[in-house]
C-alpha positions as a printed Julia matrix, in Angstrom:
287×3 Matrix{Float64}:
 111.61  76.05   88.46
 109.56  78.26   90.75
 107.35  76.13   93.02
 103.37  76.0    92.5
 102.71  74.54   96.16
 103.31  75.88   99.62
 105.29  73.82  102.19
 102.07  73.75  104.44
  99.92  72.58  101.15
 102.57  69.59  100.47
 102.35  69.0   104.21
  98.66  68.55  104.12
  99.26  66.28  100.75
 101.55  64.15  103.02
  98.79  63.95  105.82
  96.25  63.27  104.06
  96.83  61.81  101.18
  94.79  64.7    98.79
  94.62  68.19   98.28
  92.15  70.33   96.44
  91.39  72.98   94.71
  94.6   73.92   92.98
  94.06  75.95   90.16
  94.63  74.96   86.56
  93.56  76.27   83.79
  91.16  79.53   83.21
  87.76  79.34   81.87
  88.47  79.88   78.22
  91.0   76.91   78.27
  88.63  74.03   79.89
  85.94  75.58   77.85
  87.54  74.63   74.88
  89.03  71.28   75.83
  85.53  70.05   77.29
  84.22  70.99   73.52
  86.65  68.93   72.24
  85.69  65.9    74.12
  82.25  66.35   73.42
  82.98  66.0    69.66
  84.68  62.89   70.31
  82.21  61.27   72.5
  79.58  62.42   69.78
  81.83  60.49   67.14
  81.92  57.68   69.26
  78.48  57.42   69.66
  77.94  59.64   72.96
  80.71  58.13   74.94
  83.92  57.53   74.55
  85.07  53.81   74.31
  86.92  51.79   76.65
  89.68  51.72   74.18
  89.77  55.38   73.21
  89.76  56.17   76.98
  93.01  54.15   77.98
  95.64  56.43   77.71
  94.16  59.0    75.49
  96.78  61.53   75.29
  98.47  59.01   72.98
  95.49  59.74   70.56
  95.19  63.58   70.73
  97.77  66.51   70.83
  95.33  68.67   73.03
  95.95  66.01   75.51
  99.2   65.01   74.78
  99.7   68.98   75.55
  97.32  69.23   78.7
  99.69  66.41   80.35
 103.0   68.7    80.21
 101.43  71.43   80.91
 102.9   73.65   83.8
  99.88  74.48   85.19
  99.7   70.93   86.16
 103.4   69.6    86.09
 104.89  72.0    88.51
 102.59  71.08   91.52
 103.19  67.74   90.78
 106.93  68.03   91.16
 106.31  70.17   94.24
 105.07  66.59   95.52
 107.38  63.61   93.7
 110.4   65.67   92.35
 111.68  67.03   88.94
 112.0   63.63   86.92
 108.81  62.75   86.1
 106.52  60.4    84.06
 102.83  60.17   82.73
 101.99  56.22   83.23
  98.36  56.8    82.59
  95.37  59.13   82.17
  91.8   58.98   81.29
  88.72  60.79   81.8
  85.55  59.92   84.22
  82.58  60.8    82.14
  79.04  60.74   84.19
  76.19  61.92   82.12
  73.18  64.18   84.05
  71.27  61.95   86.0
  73.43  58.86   85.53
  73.41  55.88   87.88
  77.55  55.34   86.97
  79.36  55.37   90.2
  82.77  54.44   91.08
  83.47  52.16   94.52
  85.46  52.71   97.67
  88.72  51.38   96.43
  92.63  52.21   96.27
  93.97  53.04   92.58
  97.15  51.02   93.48
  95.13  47.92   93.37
  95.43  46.31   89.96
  98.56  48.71   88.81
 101.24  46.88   89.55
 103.87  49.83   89.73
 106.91  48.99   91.86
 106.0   51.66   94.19
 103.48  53.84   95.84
 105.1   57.34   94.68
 102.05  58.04   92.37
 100.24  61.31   92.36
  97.02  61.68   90.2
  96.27  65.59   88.96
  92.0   65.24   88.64
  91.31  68.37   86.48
  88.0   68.99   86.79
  86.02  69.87   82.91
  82.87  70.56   84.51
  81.07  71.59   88.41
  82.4   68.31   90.54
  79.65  68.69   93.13
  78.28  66.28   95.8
  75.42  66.56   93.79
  76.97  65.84   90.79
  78.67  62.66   92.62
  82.42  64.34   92.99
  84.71  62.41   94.26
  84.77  61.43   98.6
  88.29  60.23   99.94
  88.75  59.04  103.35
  91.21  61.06  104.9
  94.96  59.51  105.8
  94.15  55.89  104.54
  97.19  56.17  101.86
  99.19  56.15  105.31
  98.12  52.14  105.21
  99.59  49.55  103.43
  97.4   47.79  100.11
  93.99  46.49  100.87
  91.99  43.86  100.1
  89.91  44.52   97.24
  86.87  42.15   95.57
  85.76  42.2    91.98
  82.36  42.94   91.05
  82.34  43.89   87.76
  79.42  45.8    88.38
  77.35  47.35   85.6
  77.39  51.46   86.63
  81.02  50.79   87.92
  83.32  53.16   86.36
  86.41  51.25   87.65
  88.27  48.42   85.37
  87.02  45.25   87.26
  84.25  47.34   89.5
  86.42  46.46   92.36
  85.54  47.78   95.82
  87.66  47.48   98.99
  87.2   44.72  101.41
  87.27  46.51  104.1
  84.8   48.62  105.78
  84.79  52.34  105.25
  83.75  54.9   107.95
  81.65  57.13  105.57
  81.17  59.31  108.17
  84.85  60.96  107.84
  84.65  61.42  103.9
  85.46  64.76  102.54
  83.8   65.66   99.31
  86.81  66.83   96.72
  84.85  70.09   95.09
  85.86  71.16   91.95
  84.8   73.99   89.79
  85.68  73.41   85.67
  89.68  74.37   85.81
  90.67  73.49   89.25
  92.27  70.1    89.63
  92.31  67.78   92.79
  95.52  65.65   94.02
  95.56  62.15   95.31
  97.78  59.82   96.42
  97.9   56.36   94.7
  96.75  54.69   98.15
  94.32  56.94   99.17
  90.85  55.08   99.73
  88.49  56.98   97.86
  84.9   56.69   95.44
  82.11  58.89   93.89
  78.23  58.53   94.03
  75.99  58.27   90.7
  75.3   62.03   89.43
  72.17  63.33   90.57
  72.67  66.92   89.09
  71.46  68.38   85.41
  74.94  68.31   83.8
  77.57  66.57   83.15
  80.19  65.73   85.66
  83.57  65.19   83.71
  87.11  65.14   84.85
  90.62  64.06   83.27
  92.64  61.86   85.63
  96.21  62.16   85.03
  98.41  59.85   86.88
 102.27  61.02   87.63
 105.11  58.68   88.86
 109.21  59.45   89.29
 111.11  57.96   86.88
 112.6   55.5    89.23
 109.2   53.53   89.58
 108.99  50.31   87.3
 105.68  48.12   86.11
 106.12  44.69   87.76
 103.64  42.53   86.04
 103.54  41.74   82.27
 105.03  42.64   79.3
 106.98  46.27   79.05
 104.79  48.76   80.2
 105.2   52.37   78.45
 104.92  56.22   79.6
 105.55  59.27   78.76
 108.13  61.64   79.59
 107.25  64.7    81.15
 109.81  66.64   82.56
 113.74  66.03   83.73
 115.71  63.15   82.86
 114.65  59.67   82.6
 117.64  57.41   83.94
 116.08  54.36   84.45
 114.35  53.31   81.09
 111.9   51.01   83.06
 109.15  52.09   80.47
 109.15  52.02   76.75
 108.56  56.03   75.71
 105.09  57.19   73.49
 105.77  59.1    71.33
 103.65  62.43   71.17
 100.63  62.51   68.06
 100.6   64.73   65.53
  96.7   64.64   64.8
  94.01  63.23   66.32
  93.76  59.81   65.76
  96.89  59.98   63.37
  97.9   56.39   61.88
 101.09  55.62   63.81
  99.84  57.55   66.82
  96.34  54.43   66.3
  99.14  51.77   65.79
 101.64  52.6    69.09
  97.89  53.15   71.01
  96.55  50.06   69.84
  99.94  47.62   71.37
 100.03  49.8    74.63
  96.33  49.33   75.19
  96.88  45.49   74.76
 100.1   45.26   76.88
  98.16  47.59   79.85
  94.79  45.38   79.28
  96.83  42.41   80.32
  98.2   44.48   83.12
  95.22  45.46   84.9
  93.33  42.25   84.43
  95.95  39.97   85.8
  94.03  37.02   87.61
  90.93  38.5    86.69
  88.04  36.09   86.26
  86.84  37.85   83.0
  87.5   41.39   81.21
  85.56  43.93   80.26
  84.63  44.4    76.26
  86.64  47.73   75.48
  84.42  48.94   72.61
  81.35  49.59   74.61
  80.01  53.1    75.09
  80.26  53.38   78.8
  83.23  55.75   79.49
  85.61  54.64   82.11
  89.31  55.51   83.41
  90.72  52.08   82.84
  93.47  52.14   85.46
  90.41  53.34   87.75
């Protein structure tokens, strides 16, 4: 497999725990799959669900496609190698002139995968702006260990349990991840990073896709499940999902249903309450 990624991109990756813009998709493509959102958020009343959101690419073949696709899949390997895994994806939805935010917090919080070999591919659906509230990252913080997070729960917090770190974060060093609609960011599982509410006239959507090695296992609850992406899968750690063949399709509603219960119990494990999952605000649940 020819590589997507230079040796001095993966060595800025390894630095700094991000690297953007990496090119995607063309215009046609994103133009097309942001349509097709916006016809499900329209039949979900504006906004996709909590539910619908966990994992969608169980629910949809556009998606199921859009995670193996090459344009995305072969920078990842360039990163964690050729046996790979989707554990998770959903999208972060903020509305024009939306007060929805997401903290200053590390993704490897609440996930309780075995190890920090995680990449997340952020492709970006429409302008991800400062303006627009794209997301900051604080350069070289995956380098550190876990941090203490809090819960707030917060209303216009796009995150699971609106947690925010517990630390303090030096704002001043925060690099704004620009995307135009096609280009995708990388991050690293540790990396300390948030967005601000959008202040622009549009929409500021992106699909967060979150890659691990096949050797990585879920340490807390019941069997965890993921999908197969490219190579081998020698380990088994994760029960495999099986690819939809329509949207919303019966059996494709049935496996998505038991997975979102199983990663629910996951990612609120000690949590002193849960969010309802059939509201309208549209979140990432594994934030």
């Amino acid at each position: 497999m020819a590589r997507k990624l230079t040796d001095a991109q993966v060595a800025a990756y390894r630095r700094d725990g991000y690297l953007f813009p990496v090119p995607a998709f063309d215009t046609d493509h994103v133009t097309a799959s942001r349509q097709r959102l916006e016809a499900i958020m329209t039949a979900e009343g504006g906004a996709l669900t909590r539910r619908t959101n966990q994992k969608p690419h169980l629910l949809f073949p556009w998606l199921a496609d859009m995670i193996r696709d090459a344009a995305i899949v072969d920078a990842v390997e360039d990163i964690l190698g050729p046996d790979l895994l989707v554990w998770g994806s959903g999208f972060f939805h903020k509305p024009a002139r939306d007060p929805a935010f997401v903290s200053w917090h590390q993704d490897s919080t609440y996930w309780g995968l075995s190890s920090p070999d995680v990449v997340t591919a952020w492709v970006a659906f429409t302008p991800s702006t400062p303006l627009s509230g794209c997301m900051q990252v604080a350069p070289g913080t995956h380098l550190a260990d876990q941090m203490p997070h809090r819960d707030t729960f917060a209303g216009d917090n796009l995150l699971t349990r609106g947690q925010e770190i517990a630390v303090t974060v030096d704002r001043s060093k925060a690099v704004d991840i620009v995307l135009q609609p096609g280009e995708m960011s990388l991050h690293h599982v540790r990396l300390v990073h948030g967005s601000e509410p959008n202040r622009a006239d549009h929409p500021r959507t992106g699909y967060a896709i979150r890659y691990i090695p096949t050797y990585v296992r879920q340490t807390v609850g019941e069997r965890d499940s993921a999908t197969l992406v490219r190579g081998v899968d020698r380990y088994g750690h994760f029960e495999a999902e099986p690819r939809p063949r329509a949207d919303f399709d019966p059996e494709a509603l049935a496996f998505h249903a038991r997975m979102v219960e199983r990663t629910t119990g996951i990612l609120y494990t000690g949590a002193s309450q849960r969010r309802d999952l059939g509201d309208g605000r549209s979140l990432a649940g594994r934030g």
